[in-house]
N, C-alpha and C positions, 0 to 999 in steps of 0.2 A: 504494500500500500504506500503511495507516495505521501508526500508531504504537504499538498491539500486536502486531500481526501482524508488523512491523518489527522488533521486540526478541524475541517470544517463540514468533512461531508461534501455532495456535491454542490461544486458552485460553478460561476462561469468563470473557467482557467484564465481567459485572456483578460477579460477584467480584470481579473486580479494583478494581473502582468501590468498589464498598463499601469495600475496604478502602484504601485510598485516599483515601475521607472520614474513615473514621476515623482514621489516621491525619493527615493535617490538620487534624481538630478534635481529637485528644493533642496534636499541634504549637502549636497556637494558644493551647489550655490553659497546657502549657509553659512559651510565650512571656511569659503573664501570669504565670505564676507568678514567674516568672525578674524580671520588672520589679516585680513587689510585693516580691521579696525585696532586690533591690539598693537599693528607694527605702527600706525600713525599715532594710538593714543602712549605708545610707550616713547615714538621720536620725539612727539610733543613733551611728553614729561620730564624726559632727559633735558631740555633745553630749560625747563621752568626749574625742576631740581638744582643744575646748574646755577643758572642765576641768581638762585638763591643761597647758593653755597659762597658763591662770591661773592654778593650781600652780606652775608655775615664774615666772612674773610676781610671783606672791607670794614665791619664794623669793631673787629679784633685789633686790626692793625693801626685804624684810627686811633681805638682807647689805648692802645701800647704804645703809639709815638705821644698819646698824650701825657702817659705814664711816664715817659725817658725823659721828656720836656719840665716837665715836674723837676723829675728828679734833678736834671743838668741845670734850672735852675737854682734847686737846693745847696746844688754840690758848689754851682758859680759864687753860690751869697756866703756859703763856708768858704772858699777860698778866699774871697777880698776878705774876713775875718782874719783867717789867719795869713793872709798877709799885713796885714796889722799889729798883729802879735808879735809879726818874726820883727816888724821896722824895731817895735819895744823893746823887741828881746836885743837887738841890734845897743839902740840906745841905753838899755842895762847896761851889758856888755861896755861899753865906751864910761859907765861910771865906776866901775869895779876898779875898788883900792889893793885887793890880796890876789897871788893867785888862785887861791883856793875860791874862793868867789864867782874869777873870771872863769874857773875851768867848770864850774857848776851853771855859772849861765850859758856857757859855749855848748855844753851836753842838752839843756832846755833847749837849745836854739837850733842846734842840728835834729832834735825830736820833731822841732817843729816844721823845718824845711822837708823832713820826710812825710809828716803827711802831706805838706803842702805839693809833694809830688804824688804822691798817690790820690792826693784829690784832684791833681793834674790829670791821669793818668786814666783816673774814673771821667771826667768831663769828656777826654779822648775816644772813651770806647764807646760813652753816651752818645758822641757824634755820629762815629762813625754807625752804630747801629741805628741810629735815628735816619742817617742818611741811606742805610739799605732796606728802610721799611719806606719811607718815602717813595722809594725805586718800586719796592714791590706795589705800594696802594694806586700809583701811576700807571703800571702794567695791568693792575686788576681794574682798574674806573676804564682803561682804554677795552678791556676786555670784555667789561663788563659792558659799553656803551656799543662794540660791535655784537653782543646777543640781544639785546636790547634790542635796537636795530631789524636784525634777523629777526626775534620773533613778532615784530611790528611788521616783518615783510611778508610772514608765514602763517602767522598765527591766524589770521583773518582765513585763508584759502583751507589753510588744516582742519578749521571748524565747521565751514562750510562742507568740506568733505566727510567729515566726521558724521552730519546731519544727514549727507544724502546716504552716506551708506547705513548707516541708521534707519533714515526711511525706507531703504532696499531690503535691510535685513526685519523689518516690520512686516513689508509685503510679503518676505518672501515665507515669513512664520506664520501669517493669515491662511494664506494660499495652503501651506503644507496642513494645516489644520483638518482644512476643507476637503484635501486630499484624504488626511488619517481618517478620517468621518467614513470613506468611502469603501475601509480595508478592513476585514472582519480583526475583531478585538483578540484571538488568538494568534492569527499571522502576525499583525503588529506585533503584536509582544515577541516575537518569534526574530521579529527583524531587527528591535529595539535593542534587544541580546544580542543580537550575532554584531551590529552596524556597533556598539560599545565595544564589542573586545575586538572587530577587524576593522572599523574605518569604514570599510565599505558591508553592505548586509546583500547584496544581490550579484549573481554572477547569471550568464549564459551560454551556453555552447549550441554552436554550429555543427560542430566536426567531431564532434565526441571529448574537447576540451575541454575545461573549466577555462573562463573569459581572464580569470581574476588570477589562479594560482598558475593557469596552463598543465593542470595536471590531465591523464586520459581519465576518464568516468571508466566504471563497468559498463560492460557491454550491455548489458541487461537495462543499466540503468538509462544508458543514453536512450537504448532502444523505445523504451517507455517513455521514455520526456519525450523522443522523436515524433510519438504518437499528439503528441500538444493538449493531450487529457488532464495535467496532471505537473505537480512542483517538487523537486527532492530538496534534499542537502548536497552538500559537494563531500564525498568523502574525508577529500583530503584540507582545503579551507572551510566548510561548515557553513559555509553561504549558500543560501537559497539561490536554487539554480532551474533554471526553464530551457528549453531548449526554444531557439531564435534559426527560423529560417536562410537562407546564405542572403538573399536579396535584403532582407530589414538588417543585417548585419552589416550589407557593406552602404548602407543608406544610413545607420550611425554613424559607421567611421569618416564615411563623408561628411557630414553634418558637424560631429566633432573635429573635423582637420578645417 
């Protein structure tokens, strides 16, 4: 017993067929639809993510140069202090009556010219990393002003396309409905299974092949689908398989080329 007659009793085979194709080419449709939509809404994302990254990139970099600015001022305002100190310590120095005096303000006084280098030294490195964020926040506003840009040129036509395949992918779920309405509630279920675990749920042979894996059928089996009574499984891929006369075979492959 095949595999209409297995699920439903007699019905009308080609019927069933038809609808069936049509149904897997709404599915197929679909499927493309479904992958043109994810590769634009994921192009799209990537650009917004982006630009959001170096939004905040830039808003790191701003509060760090502001932070270095800070500090190079603190470190500027300790410097002119302690160069005040050292003038003092100078003028000590030029009052000292013992050596012993003068060698204890000499030791204060070179303490103090050491930080006064090291607070040099810090000012230095303030610069210089002040002036390589500077570099960097320059590189990211110009980067960030050519995405900008970009998605001001993109964003408008990506949405627009986004809508129509949306309304394609609307039609084309309406339509398939009206199709499923049309296929008895056991075969459905029968295609829903097989089209989840292969991609595709429908195969047909001509020649005694399976369409889909190209394996040979039993002889037996093609023999019976030959007769056009009647729907199996494919042995070897598990898709529902009808046999297809040579002329509607090679009137698909035209159709699809």
């Amino acid at each position: 017993m095949g595999l209409t007659q297995e699920l439903l009793g007699p019905v009308n085979i080609q019927s069933e067929i038809d609808a069936l194709e049509r149904l897997a080419a709404l599915d197929a449709v679909l499927a493309q639809i479904a992958e043109q939509l994810a590769e634009k809404r994921e192009a799209l994302q990537a650009l917004l993510t982006e630009r959001e990254a170096l939004t905040q990139r830039l808003t790191r970099d701003r509060s760090a140069v502001a932070d270095m600015d800070r500090q190079r001022s603190e470190s500027v305002g300790e410097l002119r202090q302690m160069s005040m100190q050292v003038e003092r310590a100078r003028e000590k120095l030029a009052r000292c009556r013992t050596e012993r005096e003068a060698n204890a303000v000499q030791r204060e006084l070179e303490e103090m010219r050491q930080q006064q280098r090291d607070r040099e030294v810090e000012i230095q490195k303030l610069d210089n990393l002040g002036d390589q964020a500077r570099s960097d926040i320059a590189a990211t506003e110009q980067k960030l002003a050519e995405l900008t840009e970009q998605l001001g040129s993109t964003e408008g036509d990506t949405s627009a396309a986004l809508a129509d395949l949306e309304q394609r992918q609307s039609e084309a779920q309406g339509e398939r409905q009206g199709v499923v309405k049309g296929i008895k509630p056991q075969l459905y279920r029968k295609y829903e299974l097989i089209r989840q675990r292969r991609g595709g749920a429908i195969a047909s042979t001509t020649d005694g092949k399976c369409s889909a894996c190209h394996i040979l059928l039993p002889p037996m089996m093609f023999q019976t689908l030959r007769r056009g009574s009647d729907m199996d499984q494919c042995p070897s891929c598990q898709r529902i398989i009808y046999f297809k006369p040579q002329v509607a075979a090679e009137a698909d492959a035209e159709s699809e080329g």
